[in-house]
N, CA and C atoms as an extended XYZ file, in Angstrom:
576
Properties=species:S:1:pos:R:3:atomname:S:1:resname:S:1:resid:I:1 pbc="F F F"
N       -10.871        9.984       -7.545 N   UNK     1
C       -11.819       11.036       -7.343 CA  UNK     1
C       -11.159       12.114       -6.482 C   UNK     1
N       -11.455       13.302       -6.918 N   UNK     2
C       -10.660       14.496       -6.523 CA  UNK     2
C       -11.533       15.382       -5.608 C   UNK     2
N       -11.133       15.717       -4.151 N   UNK     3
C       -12.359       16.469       -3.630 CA  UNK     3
C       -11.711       17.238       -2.688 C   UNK     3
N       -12.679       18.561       -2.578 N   UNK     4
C       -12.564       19.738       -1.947 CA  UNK     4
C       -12.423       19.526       -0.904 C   UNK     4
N       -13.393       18.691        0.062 N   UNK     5
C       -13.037       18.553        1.480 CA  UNK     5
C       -13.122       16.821        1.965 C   UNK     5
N       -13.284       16.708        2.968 N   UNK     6
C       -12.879       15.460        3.278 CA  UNK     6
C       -14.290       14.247        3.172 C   UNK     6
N       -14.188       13.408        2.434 N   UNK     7
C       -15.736       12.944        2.752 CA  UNK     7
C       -16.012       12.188        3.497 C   UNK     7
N       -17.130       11.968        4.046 N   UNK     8
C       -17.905       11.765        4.917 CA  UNK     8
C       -17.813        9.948        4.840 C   UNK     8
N       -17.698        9.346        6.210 N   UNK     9
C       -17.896        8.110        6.137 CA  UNK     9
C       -18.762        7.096        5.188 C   UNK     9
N       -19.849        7.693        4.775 N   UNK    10
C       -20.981        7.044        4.360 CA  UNK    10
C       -20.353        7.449        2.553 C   UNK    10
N       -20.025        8.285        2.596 N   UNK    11
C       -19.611        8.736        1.248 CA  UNK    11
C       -18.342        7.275        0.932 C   UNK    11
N       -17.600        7.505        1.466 N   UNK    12
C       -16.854        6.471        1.683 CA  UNK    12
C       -16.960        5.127        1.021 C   UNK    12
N       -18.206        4.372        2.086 N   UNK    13
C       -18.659        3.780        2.154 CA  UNK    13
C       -19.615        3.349        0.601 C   UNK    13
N       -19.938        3.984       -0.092 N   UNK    14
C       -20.732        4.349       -1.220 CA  UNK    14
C       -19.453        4.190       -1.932 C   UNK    14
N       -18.232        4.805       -1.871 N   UNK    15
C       -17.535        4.691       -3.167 CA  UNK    15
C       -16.734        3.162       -3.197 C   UNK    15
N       -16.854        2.476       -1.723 N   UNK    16
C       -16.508        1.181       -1.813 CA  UNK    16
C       -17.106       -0.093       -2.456 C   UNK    16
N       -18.793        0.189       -1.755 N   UNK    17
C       -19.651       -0.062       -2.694 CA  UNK    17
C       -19.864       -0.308       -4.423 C   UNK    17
N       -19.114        0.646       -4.605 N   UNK    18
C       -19.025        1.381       -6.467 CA  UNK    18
C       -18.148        0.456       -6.784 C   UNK    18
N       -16.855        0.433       -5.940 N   UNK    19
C       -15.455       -0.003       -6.268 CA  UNK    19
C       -15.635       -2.007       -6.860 C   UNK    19
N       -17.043       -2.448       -5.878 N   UNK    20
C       -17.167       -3.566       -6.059 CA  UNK    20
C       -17.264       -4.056       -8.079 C   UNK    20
N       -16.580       -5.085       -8.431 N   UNK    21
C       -17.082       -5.122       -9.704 CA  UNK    21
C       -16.164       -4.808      -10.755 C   UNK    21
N       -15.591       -3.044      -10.177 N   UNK    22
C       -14.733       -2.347      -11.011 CA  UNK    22
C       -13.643       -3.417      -11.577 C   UNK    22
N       -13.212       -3.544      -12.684 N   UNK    23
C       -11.984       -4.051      -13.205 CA  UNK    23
C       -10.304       -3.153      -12.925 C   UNK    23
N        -9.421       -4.352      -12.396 N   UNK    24
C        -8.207       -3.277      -12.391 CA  UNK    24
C        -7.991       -2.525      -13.648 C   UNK    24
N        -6.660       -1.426      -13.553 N   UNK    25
C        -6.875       -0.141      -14.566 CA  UNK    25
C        -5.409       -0.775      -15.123 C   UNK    25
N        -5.049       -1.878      -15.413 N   UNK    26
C        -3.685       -2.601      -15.622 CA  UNK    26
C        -3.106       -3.644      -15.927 C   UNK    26
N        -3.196       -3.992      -15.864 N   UNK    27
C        -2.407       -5.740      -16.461 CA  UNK    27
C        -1.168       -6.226      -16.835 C   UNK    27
N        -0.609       -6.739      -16.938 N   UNK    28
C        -0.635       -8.158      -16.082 CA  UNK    28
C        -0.632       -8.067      -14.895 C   UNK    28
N        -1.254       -8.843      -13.566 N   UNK    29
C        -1.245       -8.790      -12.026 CA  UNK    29
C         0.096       -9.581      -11.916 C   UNK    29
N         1.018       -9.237      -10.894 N   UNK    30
C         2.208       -9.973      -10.541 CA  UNK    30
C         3.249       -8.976      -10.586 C   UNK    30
N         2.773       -7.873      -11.445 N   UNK    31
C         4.386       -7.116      -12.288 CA  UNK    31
C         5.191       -6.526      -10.887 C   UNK    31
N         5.129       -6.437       -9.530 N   UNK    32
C         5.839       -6.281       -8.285 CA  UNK    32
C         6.350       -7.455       -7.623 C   UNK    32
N         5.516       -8.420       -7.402 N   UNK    33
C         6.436       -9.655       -7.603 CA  UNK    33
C         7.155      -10.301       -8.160 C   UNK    33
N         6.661      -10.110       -9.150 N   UNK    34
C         8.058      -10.621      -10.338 CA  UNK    34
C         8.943       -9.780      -10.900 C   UNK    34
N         8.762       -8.541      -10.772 N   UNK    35
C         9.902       -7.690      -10.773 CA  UNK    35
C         9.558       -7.339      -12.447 C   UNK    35
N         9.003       -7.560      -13.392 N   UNK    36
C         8.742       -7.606      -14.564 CA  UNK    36
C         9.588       -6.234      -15.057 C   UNK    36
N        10.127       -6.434      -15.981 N   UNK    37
C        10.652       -4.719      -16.456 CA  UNK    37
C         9.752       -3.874      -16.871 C   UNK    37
N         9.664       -2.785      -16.182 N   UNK    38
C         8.508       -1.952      -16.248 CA  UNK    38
C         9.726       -0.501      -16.345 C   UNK    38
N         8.907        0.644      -16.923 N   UNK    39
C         9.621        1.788      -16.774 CA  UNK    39
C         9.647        2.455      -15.616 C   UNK    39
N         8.767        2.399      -14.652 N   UNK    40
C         9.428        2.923      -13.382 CA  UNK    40
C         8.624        2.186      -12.505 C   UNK    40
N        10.145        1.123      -11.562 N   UNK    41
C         9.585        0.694      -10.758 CA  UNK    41
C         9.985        1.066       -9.650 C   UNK    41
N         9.364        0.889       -8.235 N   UNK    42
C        10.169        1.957       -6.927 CA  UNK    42
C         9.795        0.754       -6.111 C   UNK    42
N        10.746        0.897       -5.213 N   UNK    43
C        11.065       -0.153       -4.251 CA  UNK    43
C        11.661        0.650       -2.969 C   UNK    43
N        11.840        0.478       -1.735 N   UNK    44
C        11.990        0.610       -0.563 CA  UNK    44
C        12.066       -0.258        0.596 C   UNK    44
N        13.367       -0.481        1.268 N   UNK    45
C        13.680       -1.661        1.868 CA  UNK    45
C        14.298       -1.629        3.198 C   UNK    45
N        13.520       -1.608        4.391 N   UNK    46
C        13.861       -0.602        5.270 CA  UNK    46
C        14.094       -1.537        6.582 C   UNK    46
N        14.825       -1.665        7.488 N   UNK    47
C        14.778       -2.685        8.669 CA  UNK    47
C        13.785       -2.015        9.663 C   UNK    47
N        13.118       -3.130       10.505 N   UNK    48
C        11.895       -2.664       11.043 CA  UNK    48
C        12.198       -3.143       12.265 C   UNK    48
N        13.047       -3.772       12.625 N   UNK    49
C        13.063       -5.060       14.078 CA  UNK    49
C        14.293       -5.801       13.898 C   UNK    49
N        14.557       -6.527       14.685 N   UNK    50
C        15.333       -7.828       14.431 CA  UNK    50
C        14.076       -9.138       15.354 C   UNK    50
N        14.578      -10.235       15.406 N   UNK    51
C        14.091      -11.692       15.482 CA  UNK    51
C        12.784      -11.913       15.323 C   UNK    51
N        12.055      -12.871       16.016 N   UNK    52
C        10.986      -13.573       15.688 CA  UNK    52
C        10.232      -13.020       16.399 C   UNK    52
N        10.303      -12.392       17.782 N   UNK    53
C         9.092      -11.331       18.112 CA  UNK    53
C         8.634      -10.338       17.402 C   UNK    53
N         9.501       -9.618       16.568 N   UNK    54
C         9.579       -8.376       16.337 CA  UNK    54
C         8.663       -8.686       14.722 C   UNK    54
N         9.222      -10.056       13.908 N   UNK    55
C         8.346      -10.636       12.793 CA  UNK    55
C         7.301      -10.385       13.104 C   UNK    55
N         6.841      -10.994       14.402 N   UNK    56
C         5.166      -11.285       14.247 CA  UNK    56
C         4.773      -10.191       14.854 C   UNK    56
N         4.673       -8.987       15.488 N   UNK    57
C         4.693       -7.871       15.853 CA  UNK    57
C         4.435       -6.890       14.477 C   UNK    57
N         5.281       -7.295       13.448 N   UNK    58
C         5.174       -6.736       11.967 CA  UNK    58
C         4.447       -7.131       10.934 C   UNK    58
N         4.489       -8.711       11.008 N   UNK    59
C         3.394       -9.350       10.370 CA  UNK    59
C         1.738       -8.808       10.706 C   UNK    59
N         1.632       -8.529       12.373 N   UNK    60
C         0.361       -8.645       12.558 CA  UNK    60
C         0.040       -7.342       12.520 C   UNK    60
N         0.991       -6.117       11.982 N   UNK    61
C         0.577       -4.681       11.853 CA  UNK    61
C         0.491       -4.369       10.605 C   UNK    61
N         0.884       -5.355        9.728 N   UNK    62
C         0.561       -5.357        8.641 CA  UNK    62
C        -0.584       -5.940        7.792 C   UNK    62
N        -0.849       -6.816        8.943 N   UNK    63
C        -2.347       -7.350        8.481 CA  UNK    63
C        -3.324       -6.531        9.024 C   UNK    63
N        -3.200       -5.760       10.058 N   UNK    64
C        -4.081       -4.406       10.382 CA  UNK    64
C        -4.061       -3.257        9.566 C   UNK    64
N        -3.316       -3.463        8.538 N   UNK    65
C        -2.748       -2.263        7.625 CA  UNK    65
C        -2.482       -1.063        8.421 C   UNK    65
N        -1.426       -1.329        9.592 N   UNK    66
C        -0.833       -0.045       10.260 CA  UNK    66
C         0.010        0.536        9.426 C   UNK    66
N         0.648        0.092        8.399 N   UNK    67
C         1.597        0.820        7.622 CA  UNK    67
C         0.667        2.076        7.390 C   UNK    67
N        -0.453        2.102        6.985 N   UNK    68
C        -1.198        3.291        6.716 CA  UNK    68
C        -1.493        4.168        7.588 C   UNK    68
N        -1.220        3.997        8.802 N   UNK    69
C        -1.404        5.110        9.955 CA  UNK    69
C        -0.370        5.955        9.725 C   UNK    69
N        -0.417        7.020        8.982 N   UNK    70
C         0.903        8.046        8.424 CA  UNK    70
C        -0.126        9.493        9.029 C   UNK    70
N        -1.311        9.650        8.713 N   UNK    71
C        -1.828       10.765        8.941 CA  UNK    71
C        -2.006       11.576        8.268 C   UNK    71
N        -1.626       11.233        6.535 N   UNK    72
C        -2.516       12.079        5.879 CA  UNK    72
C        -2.708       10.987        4.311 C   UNK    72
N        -2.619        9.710        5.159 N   UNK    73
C        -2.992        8.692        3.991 CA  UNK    73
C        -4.076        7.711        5.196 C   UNK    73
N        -5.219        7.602        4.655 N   UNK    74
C        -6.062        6.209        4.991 CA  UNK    74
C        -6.473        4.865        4.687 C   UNK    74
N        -6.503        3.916        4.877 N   UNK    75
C        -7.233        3.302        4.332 CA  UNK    75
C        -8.734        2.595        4.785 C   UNK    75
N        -9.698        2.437        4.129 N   UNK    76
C       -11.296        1.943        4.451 CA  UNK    76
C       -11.564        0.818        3.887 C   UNK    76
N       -12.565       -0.293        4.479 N   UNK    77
C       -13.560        0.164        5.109 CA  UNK    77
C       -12.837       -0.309        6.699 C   UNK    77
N       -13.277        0.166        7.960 N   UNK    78
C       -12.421        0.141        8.946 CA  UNK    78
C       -11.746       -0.910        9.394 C   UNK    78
N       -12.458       -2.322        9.070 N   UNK    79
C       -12.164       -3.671        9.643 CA  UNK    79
C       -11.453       -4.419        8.083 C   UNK    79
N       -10.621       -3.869        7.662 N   UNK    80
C        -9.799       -3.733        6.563 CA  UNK    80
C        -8.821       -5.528        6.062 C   UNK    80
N        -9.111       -6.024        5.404 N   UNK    81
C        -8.696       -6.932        5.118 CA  UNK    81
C        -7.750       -7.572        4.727 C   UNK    81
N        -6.454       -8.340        4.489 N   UNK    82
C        -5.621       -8.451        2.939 CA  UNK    82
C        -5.796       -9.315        2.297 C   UNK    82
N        -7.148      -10.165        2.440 N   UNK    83
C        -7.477      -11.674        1.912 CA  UNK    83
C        -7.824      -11.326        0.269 C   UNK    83
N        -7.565      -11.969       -0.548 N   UNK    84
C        -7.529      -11.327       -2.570 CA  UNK    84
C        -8.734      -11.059       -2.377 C   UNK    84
N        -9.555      -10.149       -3.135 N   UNK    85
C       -10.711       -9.707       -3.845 CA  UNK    85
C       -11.152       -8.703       -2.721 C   UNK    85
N       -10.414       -8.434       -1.489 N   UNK    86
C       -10.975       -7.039       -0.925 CA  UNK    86
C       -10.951       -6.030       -1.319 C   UNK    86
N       -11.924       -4.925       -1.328 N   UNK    87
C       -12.225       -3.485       -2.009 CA  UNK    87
C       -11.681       -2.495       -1.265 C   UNK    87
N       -10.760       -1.838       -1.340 N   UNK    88
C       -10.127       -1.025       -0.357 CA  UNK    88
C       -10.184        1.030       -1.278 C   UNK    88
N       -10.836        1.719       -0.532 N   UNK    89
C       -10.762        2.883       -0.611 CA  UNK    89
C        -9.331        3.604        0.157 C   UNK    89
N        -8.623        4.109       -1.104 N   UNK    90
C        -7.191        4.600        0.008 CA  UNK    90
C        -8.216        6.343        0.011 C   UNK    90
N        -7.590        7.111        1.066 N   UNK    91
C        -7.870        8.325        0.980 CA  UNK    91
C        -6.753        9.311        1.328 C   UNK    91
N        -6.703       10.391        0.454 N   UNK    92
C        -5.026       10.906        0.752 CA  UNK    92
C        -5.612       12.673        0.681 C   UNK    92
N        -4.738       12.870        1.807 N   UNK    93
C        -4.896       14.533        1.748 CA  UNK    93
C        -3.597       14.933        1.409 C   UNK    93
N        -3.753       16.119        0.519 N   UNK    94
C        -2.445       16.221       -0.212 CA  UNK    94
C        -2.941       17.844       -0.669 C   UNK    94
N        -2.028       18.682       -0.510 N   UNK    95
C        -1.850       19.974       -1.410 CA  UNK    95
C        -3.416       21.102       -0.536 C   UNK    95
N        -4.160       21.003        0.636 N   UNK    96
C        -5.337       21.190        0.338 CA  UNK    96
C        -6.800       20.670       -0.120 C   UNK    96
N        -6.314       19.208       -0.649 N   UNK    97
C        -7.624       18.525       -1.283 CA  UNK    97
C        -7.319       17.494       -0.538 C   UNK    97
N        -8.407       16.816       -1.514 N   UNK    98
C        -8.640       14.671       -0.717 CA  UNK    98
C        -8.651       14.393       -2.031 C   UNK    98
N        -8.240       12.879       -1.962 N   UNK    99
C        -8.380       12.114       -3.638 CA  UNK    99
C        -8.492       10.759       -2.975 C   UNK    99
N        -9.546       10.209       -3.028 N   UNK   100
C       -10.303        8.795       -2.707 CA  UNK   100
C       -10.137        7.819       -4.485 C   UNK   100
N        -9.160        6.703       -3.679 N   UNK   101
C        -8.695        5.605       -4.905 CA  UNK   101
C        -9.364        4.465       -4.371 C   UNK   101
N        -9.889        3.791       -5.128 N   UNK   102
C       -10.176        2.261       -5.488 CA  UNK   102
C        -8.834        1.573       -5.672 C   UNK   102
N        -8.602        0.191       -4.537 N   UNK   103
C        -8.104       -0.894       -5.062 CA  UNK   103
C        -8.498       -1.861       -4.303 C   UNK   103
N        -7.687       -3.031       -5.163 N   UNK   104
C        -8.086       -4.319       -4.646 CA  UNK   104
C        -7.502       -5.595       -4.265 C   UNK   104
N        -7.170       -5.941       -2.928 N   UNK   105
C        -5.799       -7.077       -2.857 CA  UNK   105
C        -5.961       -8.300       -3.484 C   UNK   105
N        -4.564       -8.125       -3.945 N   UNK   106
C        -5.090       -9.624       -5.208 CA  UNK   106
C        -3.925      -10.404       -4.710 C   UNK   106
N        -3.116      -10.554       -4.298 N   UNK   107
C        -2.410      -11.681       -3.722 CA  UNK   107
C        -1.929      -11.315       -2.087 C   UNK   107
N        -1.601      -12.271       -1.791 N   UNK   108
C        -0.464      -12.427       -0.420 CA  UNK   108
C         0.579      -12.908       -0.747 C   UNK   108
N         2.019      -12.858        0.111 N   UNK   109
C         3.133      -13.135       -0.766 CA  UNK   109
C         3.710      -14.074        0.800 C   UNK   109
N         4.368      -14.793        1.333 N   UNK   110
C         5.118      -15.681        2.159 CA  UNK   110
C         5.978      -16.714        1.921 C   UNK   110
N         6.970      -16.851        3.254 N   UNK   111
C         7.190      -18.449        2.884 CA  UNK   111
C         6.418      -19.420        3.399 C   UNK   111
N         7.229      -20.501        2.968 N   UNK   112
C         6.467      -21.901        3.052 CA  UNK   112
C         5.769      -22.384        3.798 C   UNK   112
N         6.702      -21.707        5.471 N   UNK   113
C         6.333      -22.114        6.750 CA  UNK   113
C         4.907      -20.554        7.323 C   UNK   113
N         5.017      -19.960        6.532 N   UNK   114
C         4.818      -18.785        7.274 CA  UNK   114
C         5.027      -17.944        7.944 C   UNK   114
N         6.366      -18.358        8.589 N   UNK   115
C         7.144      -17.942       10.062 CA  UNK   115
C         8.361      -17.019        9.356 C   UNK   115
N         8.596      -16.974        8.386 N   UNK   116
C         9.490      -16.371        7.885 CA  UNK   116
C         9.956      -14.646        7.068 C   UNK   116
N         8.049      -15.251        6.393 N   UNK   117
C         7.677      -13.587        5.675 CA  UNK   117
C         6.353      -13.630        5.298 C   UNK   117
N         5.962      -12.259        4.971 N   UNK   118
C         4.283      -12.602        5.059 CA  UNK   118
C         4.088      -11.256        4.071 C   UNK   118
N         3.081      -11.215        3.432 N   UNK   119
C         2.666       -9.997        2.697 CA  UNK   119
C         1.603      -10.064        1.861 C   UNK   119
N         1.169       -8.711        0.995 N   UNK   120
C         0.498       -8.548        0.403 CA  UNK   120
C         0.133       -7.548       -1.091 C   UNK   120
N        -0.321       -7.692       -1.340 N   UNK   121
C        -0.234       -6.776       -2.807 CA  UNK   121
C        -1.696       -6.421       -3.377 C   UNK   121
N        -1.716       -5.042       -3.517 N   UNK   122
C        -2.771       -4.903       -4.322 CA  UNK   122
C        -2.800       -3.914       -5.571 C   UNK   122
N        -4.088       -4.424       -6.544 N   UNK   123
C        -3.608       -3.315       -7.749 CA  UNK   123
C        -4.928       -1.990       -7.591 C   UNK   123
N        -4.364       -1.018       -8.575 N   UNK   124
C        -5.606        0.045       -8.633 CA  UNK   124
C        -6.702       -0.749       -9.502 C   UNK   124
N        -7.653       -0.168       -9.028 N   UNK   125
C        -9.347       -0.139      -10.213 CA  UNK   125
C        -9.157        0.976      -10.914 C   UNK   125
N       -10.306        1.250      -11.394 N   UNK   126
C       -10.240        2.237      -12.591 CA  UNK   126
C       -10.846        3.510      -11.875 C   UNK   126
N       -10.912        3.338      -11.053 N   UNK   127
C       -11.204        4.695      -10.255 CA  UNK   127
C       -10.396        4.776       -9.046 C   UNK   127
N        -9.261        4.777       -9.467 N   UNK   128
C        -7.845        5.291       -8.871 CA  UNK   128
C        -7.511        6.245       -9.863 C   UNK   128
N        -6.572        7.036       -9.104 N   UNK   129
C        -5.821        8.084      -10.106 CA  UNK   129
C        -4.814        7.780      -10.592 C   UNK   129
N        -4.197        7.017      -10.092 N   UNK   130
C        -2.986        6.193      -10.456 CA  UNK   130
C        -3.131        4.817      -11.219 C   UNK   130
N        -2.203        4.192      -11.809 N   UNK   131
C        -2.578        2.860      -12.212 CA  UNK   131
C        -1.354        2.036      -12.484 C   UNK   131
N        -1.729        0.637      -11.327 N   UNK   132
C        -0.155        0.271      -10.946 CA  UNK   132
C        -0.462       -0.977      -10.046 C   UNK   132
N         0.248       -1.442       -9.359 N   UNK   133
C         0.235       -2.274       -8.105 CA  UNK   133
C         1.440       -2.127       -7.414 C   UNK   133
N         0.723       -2.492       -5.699 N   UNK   134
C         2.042       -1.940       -4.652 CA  UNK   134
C         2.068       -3.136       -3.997 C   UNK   134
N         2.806       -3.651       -3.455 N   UNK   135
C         3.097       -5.437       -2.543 CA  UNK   135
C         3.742       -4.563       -1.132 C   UNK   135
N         3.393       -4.863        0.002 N   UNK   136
C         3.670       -4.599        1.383 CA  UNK   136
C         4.124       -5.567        1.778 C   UNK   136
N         5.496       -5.625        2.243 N   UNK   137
C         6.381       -7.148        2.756 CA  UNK   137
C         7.142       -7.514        3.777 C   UNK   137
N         6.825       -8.005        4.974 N   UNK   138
C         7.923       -8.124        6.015 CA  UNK   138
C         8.281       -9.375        5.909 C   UNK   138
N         9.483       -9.776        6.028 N   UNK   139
C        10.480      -10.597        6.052 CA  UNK   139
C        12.131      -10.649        7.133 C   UNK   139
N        12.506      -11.851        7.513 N   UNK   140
C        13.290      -12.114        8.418 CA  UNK   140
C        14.413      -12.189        7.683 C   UNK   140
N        15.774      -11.752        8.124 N   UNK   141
C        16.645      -12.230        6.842 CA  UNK   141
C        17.397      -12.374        7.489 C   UNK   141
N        17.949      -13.950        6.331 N   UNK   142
C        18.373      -14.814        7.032 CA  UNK   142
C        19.753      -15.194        7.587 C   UNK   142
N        20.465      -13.878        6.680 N   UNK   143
C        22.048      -13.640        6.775 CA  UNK   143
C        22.496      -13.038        8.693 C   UNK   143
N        21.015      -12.270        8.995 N   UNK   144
C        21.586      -10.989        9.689 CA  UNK   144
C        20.490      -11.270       10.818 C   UNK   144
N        19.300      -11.455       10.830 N   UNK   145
C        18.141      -11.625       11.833 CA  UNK   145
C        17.114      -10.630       12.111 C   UNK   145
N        17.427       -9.333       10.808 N   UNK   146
C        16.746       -8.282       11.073 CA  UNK   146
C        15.423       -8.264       10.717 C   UNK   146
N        14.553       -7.787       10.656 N   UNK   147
C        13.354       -8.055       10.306 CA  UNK   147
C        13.059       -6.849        9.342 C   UNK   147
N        12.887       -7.225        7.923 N   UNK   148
C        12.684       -5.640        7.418 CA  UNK   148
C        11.676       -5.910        6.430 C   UNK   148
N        11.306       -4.317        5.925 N   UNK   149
C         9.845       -3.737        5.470 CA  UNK   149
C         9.873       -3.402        3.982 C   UNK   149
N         9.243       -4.324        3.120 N   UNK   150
C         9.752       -3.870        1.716 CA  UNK   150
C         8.334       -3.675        1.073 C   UNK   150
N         8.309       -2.113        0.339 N   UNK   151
C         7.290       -2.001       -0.322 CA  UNK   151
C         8.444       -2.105       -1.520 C   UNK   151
N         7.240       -2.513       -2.645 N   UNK   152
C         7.726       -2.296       -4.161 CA  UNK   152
C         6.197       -1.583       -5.058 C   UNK   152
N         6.846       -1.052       -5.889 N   UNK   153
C         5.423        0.092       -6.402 CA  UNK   153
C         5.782       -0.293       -7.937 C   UNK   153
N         4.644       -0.443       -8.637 N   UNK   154
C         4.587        0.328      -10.191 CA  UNK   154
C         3.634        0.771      -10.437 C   UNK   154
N         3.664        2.279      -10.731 N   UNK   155
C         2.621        3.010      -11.432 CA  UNK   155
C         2.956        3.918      -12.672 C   UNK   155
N         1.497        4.314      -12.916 N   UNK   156
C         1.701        5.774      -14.298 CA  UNK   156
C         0.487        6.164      -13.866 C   UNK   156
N         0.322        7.566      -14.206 N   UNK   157
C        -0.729        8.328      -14.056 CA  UNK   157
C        -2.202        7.979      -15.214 C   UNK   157
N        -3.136        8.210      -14.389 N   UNK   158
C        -4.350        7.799      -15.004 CA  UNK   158
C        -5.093        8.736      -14.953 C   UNK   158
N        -5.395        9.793      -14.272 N   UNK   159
C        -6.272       10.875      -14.074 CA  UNK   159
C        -5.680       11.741      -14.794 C   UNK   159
N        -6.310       13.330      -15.836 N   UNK   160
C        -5.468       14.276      -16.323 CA  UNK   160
C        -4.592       15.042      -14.835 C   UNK   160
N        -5.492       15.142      -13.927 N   UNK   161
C        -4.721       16.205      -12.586 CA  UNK   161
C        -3.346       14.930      -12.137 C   UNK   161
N        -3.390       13.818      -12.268 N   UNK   162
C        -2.020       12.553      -11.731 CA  UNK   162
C        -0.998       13.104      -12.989 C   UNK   162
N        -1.182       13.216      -14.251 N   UNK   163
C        -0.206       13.471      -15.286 CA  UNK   163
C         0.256       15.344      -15.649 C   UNK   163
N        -0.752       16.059      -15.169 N   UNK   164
C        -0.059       17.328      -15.276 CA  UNK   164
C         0.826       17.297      -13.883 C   UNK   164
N         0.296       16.548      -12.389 N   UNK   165
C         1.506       17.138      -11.302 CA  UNK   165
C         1.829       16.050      -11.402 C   UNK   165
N         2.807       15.484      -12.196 N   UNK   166
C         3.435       13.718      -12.091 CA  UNK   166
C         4.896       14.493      -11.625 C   UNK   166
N         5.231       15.410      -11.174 N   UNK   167
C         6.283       16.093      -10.210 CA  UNK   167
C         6.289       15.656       -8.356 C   UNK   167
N         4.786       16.203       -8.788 N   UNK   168
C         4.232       16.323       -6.999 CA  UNK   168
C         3.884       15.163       -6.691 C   UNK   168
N         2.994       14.362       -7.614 N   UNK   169
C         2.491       12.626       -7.318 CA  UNK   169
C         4.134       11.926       -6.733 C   UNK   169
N         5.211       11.947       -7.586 N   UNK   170
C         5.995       11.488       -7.450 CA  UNK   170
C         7.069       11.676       -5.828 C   UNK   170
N         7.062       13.072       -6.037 N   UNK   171
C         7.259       13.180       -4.214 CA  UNK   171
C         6.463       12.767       -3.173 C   UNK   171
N         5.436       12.576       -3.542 N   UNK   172
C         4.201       12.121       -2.303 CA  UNK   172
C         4.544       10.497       -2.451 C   UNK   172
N         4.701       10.157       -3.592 N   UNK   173
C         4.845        8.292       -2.882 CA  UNK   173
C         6.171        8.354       -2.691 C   UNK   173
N         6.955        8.990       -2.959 N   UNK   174
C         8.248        8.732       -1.954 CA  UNK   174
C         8.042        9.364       -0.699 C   UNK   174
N         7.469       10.327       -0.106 N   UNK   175
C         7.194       10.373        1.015 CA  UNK   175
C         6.362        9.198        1.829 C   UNK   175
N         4.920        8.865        0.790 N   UNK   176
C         4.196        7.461        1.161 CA  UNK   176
C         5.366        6.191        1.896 C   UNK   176
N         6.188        6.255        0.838 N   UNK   177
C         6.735        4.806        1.211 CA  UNK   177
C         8.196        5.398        2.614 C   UNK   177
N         8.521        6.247        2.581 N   UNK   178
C         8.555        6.953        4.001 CA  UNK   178
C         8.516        6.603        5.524 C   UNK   178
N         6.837        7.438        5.130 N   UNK   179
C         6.107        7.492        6.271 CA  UNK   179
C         5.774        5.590        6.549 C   UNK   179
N         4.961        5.511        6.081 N   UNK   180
C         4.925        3.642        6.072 CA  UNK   180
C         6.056        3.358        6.894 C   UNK   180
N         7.031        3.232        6.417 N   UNK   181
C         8.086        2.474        6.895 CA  UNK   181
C         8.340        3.271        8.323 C   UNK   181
N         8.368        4.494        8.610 N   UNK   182
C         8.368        4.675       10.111 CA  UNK   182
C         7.068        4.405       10.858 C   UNK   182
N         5.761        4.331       10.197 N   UNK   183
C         4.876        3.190       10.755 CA  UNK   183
C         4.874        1.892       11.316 C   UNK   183
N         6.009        1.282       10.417 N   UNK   184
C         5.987        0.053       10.789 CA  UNK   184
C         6.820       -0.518       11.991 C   UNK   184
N         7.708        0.601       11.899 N   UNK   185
C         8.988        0.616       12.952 CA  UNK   185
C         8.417        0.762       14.377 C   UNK   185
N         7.328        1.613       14.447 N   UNK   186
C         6.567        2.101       15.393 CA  UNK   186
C         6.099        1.049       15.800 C   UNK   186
N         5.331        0.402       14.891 N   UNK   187
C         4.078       -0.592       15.114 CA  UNK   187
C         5.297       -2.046       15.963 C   UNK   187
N         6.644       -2.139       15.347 N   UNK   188
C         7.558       -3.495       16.019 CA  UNK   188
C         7.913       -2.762       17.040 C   UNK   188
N         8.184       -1.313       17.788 N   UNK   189
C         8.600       -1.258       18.716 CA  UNK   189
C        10.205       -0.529       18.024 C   UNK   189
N        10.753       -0.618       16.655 N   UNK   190
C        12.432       -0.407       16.718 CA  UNK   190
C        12.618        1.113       16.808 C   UNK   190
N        13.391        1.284       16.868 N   UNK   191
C        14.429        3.003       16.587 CA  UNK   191
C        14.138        3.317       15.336 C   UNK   191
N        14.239        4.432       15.148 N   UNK   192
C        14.743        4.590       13.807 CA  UNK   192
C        16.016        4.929       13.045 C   UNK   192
């Protein structure tokens, strides 16, 4: 949904509401975890920390969905979840406008122990403009001790305004996955 000015909490709130129910705009669920061959997939793999403080420091800003504190991307409703079947309104100011997307986390991704890597993934509904799934991932690795931040993305445009600027969409999630990642750096405390 495409809008002039910014909407209002309750508006919000109403389109989360809506979002309940909606079916994703995509299929098969997994295609970022499994890497599936897709025509454009984007990935970003960024060190965030090194050791086991700095993990759970990242783990637990990622379960707050701090990656989204960028400042001109949101996500709702405020007490925000990553457990599967949550309804998440992203909201993005971009160009002058707002464009409020529907999605919905459908997996978590870790190891065995938990202590190692932790994440999450969700796909669009059909009232996203986009249509795709993105996985948010911190992990310890195990060669080096660093702690780093891996989004992986697949989308295509779903709205007519996502496929005439599929120029500009395309610079904005490379900026998205960006900003995120100096979010997260923030959120462990590292340099950049």
């Amino acid at each position: 949904m495409f809008l002039l000015r910014r909407p209002s909490r309750r508006e919000i709130e109403r389109f989360i509401d809506r979002s309940h129910g909606l079916p994703l705009s995509y299929g098969p669920t997994g295609i970022v975890r499994h890497r599936l061959a897709v025509k454009r997939f984007d990935e970003q793999l960024v060190t965030v920390g090194r050791g086991q403080a700095d993990f759970e420091r990242a783990r637990d800003a990622l379960k707050r969905w701090n990656h989204f504190n960028i400042g001109w991307v949101e996500a709702f409703p405020a007490r925000l979840s990553v457990e599967p079947e949550t309804d998440v309104a992203v909201l993005i100011r971009h160009l002058g406008f707002w464009s409020l997307n529907g999605a919905r986390v459908l997996y978590q991704v870790g190891g065995t122990n938990g202590q190692d890597a932790f994440g999450f993934a969700y796909g669009t509904l059909t009232n996203h403009a986009e249509s795709g799934e993105e996985l948010f991932e911190v992990f310890i690795d195990r060669h080096s001790g660093d702690v780093m931040y891996r989004i992986r993305a697949v989308s295509r445009p779903r709205s007519p305004l996502t496929w005439i600027g599929q120029r500009i969409v395309r610079v904005l999630q490379a900026r998205f996955r960006r900003d995120s990642a100096i979010a997260m750096r923030r959120a462990t405390g590292a340099r950049s």
